[in-house]
C-alpha positions in Angstrom: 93.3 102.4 81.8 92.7 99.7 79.2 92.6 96.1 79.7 96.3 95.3 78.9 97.3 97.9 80.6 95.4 97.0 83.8 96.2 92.9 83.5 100.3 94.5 83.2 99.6 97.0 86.3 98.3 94.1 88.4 101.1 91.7 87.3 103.9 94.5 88.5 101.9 94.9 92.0 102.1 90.7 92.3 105.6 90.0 92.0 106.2 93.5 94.1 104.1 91.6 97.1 105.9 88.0 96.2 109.0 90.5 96.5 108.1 91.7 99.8 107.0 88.3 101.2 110.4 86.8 100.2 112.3 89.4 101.9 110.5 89.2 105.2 110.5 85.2 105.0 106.9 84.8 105.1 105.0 81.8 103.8 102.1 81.7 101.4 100.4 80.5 104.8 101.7 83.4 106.8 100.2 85.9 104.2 96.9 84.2 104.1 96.5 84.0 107.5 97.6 88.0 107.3 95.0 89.0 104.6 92.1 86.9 106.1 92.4 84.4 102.6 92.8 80.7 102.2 96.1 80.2 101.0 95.0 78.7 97.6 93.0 81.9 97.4 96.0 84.3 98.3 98.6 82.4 96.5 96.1 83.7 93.3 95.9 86.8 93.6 100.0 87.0 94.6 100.5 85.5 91.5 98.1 88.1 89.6 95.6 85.3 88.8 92.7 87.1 91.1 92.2 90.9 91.2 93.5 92.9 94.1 91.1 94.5 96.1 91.8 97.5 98.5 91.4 95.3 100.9 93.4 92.8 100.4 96.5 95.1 99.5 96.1 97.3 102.6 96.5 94.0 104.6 99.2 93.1 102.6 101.1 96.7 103.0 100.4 96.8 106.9 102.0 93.2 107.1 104.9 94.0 105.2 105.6 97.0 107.3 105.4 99.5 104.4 103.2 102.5 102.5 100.6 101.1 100.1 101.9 103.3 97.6 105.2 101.8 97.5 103.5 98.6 97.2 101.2 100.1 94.2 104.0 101.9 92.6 107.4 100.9 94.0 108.3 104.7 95.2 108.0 105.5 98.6 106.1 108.6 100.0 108.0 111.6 100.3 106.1 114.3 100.9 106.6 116.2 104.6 104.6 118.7 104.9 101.3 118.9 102.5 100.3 117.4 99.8 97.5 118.8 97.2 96.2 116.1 94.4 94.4 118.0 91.6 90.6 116.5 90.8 91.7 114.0 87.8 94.8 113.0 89.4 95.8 110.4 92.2 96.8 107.0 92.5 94.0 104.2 91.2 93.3 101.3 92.4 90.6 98.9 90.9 89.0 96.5 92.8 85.8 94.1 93.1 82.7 95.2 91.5 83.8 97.3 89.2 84.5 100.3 91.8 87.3 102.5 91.2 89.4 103.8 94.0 91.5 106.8 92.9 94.0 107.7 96.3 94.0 111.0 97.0 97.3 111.7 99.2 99.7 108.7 98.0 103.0 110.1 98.1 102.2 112.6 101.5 104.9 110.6 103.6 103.7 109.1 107.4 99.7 109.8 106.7 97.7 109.0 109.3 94.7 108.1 107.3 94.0 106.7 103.7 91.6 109.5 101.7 90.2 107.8 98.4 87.6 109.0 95.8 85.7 106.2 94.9 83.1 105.9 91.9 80.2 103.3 92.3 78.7 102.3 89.5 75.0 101.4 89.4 74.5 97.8 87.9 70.8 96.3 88.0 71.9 93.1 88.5 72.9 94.1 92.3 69.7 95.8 92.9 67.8 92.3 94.8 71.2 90.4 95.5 72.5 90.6 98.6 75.6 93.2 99.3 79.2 92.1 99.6 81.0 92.8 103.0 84.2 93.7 103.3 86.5 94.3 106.5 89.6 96.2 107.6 90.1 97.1 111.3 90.3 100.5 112.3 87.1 103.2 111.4 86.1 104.5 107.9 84.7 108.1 107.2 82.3 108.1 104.0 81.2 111.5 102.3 78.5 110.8 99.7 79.6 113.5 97.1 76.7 112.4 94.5 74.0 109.7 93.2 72.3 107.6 96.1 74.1 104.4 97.6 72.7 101.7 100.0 75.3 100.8 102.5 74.6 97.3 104.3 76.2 97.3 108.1 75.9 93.8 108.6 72.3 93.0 108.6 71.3 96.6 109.0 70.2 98.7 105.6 70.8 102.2 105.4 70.1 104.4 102.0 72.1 107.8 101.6 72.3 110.6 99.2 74.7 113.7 98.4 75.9 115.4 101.6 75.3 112.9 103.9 78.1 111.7 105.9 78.9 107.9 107.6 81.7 106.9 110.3 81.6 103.5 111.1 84.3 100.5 112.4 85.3 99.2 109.4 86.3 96.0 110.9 82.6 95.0 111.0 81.7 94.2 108.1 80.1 97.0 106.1 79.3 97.3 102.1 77.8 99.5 99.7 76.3 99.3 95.9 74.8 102.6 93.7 70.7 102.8 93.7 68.6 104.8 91.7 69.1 104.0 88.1 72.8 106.2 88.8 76.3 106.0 89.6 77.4 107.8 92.6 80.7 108.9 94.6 82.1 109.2 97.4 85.0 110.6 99.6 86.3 107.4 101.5 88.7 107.8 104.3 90.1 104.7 105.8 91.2 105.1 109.4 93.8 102.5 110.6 93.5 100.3 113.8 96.7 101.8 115.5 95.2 105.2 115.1 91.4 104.6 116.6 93.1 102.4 119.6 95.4 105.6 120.3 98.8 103.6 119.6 101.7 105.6 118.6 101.9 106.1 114.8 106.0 105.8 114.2 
């Protein structure tokens, strides 16, 4: 995806969440409060001014009441039964740091879990600095598929290569960056809240 391209696709998913927030009378406070932002900081990135992290749109989707793929595309899922995503295909989403998020399952309707291939690249300049945290409730499931990542749990360090495999709350806050001199990848799947605490899914 080119520049334009990805400044246009990030316009269309602003005014989709600006939509949304309208609809379900919600204030720029409510959201913020919502999305764990100030609401100078979330009234940005509604109005496409900041980049939209995974993050931030999950929060967004789950307060809204909706799929995150209608919020990325405008189509609802509508898949049943099973859904198979060929290797170059699925839905991307770009977020901080340059990683790339390509969704794996977006139109498999009522999926209990999020499944994302997500390429890290290896920049020097994050080598020594220190690694940003991010948090969603509910549990993630990492599979390292290649290259060799540092994942920082807080103030615990742990390095990781091909074939090893991480669960872990994702509502502590958790982080990775590409080491070695190489990008890597891995499968990501995002666990929600309502499905660790046992809550019925409807």
């Amino acid at each position: 995806m080119d520049l334009g391209s990805a400044d246009e696709h990030r316009m269309e998913i602003a005014r989709r969440i600006r939509s949304l927030r309208e609809d379900n009378d919600l204030t720029i406070e409510d959201m913020a409060e919502a999305t764990g932002r100030s609401a100078e900081e979330y009234e940005k990135r509604e109005s496409g001014e900041m980049d939209l992290t995974f993050t931030f749109l999950y929060k967004c989707a789950k307060r809204f009441g909706v799929d995150i793929t209608e919020l990325m595309t405008g189509e609802s899922p509508h898949i049943k039964w099973y859904s198979i995503v060929r290797p170059e295909e699925g839905m991307h989403i770009d977020r901080h740091s340059d990683f790339e998020y390509l969704h794996k399952a977006p139109f498999f309707k009522g999926r209990l879990c999020e499944p994302f291939l997500v390429d890290v690249p290896y920049q020097e300049e994050s080598q020594n600095a220190p690694i940003h945290l991010s948090y969603h409730k509910g549990q993630e499931l990492d599979y390292v598929l290649k290259g060799h990542l540092r994942y920082a749990f807080e103030d615990h360090i742990e390095e990781v290569g091909p074939g090893d495999t991480l669960l872990y709350d994702s509502g502590r806050g958790h982080g990775i960056i590409a080491i070695g001199g190489e990008d890597a990848q891995i499968l990501a799947v995002v666990i929600p809240e309502a499905i660790t605490n046992g809550e019925e899914i409807i």
